[in-house]
C-alpha positions in Angstrom: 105.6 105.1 76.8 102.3 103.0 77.4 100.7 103.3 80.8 99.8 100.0 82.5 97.2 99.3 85.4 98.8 97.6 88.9 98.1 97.8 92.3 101.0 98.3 95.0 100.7 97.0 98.2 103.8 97.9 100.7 104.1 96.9 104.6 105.3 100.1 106.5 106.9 99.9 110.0 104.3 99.7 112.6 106.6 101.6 115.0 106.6 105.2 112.9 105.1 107.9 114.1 102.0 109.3 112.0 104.1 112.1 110.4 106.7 110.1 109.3 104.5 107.6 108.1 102.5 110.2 106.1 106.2 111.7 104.5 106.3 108.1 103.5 103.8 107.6 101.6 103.6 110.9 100.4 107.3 110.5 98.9 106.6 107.2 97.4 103.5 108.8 95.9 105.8 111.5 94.8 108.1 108.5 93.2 105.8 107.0 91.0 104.2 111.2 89.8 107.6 112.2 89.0 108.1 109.1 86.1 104.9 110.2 84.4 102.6 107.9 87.1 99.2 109.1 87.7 98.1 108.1 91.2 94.3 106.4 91.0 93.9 106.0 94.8 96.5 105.4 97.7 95.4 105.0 100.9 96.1 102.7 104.0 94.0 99.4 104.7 95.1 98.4 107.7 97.6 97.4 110.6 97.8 93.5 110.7 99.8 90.7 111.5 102.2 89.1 110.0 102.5 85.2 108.7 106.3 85.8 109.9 108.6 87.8 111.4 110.7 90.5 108.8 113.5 92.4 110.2 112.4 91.9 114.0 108.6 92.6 113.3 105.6 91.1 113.6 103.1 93.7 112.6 102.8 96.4 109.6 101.0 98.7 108.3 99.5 97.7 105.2 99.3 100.4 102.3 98.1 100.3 98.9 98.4 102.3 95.7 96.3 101.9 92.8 98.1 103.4 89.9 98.3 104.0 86.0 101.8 103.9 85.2 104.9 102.7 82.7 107.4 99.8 84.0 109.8 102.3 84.1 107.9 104.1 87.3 107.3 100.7 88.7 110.9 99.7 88.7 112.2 102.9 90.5 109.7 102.4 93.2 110.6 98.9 93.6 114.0 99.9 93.6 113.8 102.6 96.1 111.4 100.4 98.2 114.1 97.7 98.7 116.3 100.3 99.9 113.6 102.3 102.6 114.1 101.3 105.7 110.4 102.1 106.5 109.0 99.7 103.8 109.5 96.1 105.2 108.0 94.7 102.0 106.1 95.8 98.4 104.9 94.2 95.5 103.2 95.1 92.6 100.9 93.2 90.5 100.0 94.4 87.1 96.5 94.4 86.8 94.1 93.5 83.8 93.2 96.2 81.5 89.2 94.6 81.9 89.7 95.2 86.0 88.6 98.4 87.3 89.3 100.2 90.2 88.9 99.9 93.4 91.3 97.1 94.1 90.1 93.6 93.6 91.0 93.1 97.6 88.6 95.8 98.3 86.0 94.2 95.9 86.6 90.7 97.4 86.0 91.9 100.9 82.7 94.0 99.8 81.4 90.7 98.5 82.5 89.0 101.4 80.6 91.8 104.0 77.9 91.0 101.9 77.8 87.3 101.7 78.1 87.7 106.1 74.8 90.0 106.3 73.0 87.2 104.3 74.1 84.7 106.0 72.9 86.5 109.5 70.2 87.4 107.8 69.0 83.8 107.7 70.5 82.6 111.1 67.9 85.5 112.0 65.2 84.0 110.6 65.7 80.3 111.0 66.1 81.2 115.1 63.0 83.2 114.7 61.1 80.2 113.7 62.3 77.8 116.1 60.5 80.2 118.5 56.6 79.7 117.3 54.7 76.0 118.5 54.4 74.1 115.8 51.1 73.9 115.9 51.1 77.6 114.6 49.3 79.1 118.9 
């Protein structure tokens, strides 16, 4: 039984309490452990919008799970996530052996953050020089 990368991303009801949410994850975790999965990082990214409504929501909670594990563990969470009534929606991608963890989404917006602090950076500067004369007084 090889061991395969992928990253899981699942939508949780926005409405559950923390606690709940938290047995949740923690049993989905639990899932994925008990097929021989071993859990690299799981952890919420956010609450956000959604393009469109499912089952009478328009927000959820956004969860992923970075994870070394066989298709056999992925199939029972999928299967198990279909039938939660606290997941709204999952999917998994199998990642690239040459991709490392942390998530490519997280990597993406890193670069992004980055790319935003330049780019002040230089508003910054090109404002600063609008403010001498040009005539260098």
């Amino acid at each position: 039984m090889s061991l395969n990368k992928y990253e899981i991303t699942y939508i949780i009801r926005p409405d559950l309490d923390e606690a709940t949410k938290a047995d949740l994850v923690n049993r989905f975790d639990q899932i994925l452990k008990d097929k021989g999965a071993e859990i690299v990082d799981s952890k919420d990214w956010k609450k956000r919008r959604l393009a469109y409504e499912i089952s009478g929501y328009l927000e959820g909670i956004y969860h992923i799970v970075n994870v070394n594990a066989s298709a056999e563990a992925v199939d029972e969470f999928k299967r198990l996530a279909r039938i939660n009534d606290g997941i709204l929606r999952s999917m998994v991608i199998r990642m690239d052996d040459k991709i490392d963890f942390p998530s490519h989404l997280a990597e993406a917006a890193i670069k992004a953050k980055a790319k935003a602090k330049r780019d002040a950076a230089a508003a910054h500067a090109n404002a600063d020089e609008g403010h001498h004369s040009p005539n260098g007084a």
